[in-house]
N, C-alpha and C positions, 0 to 999 in steps of 0.2 A: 676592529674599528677602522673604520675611512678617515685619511689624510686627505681633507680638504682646505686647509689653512694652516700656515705655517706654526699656529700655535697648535695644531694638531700634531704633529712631529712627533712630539717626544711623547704625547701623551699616548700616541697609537704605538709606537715601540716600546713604551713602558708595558704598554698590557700585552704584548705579543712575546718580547724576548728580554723581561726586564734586566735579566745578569748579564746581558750582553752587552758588550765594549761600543758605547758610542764615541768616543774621543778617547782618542791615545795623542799624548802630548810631554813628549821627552819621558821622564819614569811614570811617569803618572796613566792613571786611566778609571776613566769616569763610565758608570754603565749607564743603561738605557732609564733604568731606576731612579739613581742617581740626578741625570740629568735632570729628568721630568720633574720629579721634588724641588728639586733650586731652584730651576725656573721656574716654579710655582712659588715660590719663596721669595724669589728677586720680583718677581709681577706684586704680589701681595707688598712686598717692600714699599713698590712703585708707589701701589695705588695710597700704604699710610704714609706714606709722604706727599700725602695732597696731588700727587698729578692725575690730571683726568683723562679721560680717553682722547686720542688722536696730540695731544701734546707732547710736545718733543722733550726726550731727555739724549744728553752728550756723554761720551765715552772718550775718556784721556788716559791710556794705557796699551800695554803692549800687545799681543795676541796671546793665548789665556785659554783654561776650556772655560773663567768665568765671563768671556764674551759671549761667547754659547748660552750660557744658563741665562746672561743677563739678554740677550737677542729675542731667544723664546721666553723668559719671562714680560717683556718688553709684549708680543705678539699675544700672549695670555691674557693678559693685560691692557690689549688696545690703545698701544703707546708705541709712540713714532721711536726709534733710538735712532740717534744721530753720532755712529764715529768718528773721531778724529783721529786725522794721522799723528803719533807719537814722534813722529820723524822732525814736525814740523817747528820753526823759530818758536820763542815761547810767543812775538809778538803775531805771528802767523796762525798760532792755533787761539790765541785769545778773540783775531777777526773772527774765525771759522765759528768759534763756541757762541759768540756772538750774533754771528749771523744766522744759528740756529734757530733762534730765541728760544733754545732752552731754559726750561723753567730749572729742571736739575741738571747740575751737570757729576755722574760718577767718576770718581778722580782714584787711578791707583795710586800705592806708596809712593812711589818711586817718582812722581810726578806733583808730588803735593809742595814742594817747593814750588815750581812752574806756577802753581793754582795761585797759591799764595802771593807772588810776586806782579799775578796779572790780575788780582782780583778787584782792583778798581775800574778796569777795562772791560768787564763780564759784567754790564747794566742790567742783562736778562735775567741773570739765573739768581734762583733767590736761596737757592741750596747746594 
């Protein structure tokens, strides 16, 4: 398979080298398999959750190999994903998710305090 699009990635190493190590991440490691599947999952996710193509969704969490699956699901899916730095004020990251106009915003654990605290400030996101 030809990788001509970033949601081609993992689907072209899933059929070439599927048991091979795409993400290594502290103990962890995710194959090529692996990956492809999630991010077929997290796009599919995407899409039952009402977002359409080229519409933004925001990412509030640390680095992950589930940015990856959510990245390429995101590209499978023909959906803009908009990062946000974890690093950021919580009033700093509420402009930033804001100023996406993401429709969803995916929020990790660890951050769902933050979500929760700025959620009257987040006029865009309806999810």
């Amino acid at each position: 398979m030809r990788i001509e699009t970033v949601a081609d990635i993992a689907r072209a190493h899933a059929e070439e080298r599927p048991d091979a190590v795409a993400i290594t991440f502290a103990d962890r490691r995710v194959t090529y398999r692996e990956l492809d599947e999630r991010s077929s999952r997290a796009g599919a996710a995407l899409i039952a959750e009402g977002v359409r193509p080229q519409e933004r969704v925001a990412l509030l969490d640390r680095n992950s190999p589930e940015f990856f699956e959510l990245a390429l699901g995101a590209a499978k899916s023909n959906v803009v994903l908009c990062p946000v730095n974890w690093r950021l004020a919580p009033a700093e990251a509420a402009y930033v998710i804001d100023d996406t106009e993401a429709s969803v915003l995916v929020v990790g654990t660890e951050f769902l305090p933050v979500v929760d605290s700025l959620r009257s400030q987040l006029g865009k996101v309806k999810k």
